[in-house]
C-alpha positions in Angstrom: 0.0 0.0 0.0 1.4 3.4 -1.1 1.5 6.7 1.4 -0.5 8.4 -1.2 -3.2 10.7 -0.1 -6.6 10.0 -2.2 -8.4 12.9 -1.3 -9.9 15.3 -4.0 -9.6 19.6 -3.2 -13.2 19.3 -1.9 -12.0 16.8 1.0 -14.1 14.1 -0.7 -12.3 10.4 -0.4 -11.5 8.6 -3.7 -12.0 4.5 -3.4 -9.6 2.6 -5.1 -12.0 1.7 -7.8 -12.5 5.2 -8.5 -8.7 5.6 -8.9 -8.8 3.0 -11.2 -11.5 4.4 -13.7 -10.2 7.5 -13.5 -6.7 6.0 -14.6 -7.9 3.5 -17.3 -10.3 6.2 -18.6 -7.4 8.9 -19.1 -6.1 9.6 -22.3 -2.2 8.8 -22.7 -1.9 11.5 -25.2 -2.9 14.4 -23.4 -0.5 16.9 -23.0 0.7 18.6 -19.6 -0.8 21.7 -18.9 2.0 24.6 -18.5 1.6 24.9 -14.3 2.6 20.7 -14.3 4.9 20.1 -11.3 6.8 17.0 -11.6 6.4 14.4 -8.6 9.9 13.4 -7.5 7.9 10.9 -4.8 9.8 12.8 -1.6 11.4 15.9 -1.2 14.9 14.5 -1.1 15.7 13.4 -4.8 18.9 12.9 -6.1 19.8 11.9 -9.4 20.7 7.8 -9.1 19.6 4.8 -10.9 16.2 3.8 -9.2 14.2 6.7 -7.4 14.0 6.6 -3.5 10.2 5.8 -3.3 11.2 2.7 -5.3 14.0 1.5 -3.3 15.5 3.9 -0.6 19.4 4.1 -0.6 20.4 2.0 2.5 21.4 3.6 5.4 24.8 1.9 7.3 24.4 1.1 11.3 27.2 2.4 13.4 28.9 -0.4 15.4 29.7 -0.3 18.8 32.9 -0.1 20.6 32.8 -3.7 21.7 32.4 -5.0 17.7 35.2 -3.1 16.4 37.8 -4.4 19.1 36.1 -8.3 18.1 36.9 -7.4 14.0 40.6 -5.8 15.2 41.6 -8.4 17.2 40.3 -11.5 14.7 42.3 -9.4 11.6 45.1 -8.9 14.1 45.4 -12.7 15.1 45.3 -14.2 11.5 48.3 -11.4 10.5 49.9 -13.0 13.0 49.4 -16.8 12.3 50.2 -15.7 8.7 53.5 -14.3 10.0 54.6 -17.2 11.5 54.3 -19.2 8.3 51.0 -21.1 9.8 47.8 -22.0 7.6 44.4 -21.9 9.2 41.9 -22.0 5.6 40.4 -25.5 6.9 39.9 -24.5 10.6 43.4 -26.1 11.9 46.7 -24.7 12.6 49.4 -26.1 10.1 52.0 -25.1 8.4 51.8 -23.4 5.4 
């Protein structure tokens, strides 16, 4: 279901039906009127390859103080076993 608001300027409340014969019974070849605003779908749009309304850009999590010392230490500890010539690709220590 879309956030669209189907209310006409006299407060009146379209059905979807009513949407939908107003939309099948419009004429594709009509031409814009001069005062046409286009409808970007938010106020936010940026050029990109899909609109925002269609897919939203994703927005990254921030991590906590706790993960990042987790990610440094596992990085950290296969530098290591790599430095000391050891191979751990099949989940035991042995030697590369």
């Amino acid at each position: 279901m879309c956030d669209f608001d189907s209310t006409t300027d006299h407060g009146a409340r379209l059905s979807d039906a009513e949407l939908d014969a107003m939309a099948l019974a419009a004429s594709p070849d009509t031409p814009l009127s001069v005062d046409a605003v286009p409808w970007y779908g938010n106020t936010t749009f940026q050029r990109g390859l899909l609109p925002d309304w269609y897919m939203p850009r994703p927005i990254a999590a921030t991590r906590g103080r706790a993960t990042k010392i987790v990610i440094v230490t596992v990085v950290v500890a296969f530098l290591v076993i790599d430095a000391f010539g050891l191979c751990i690709t099949s989940g035991f220590l042995s030697l590369a």
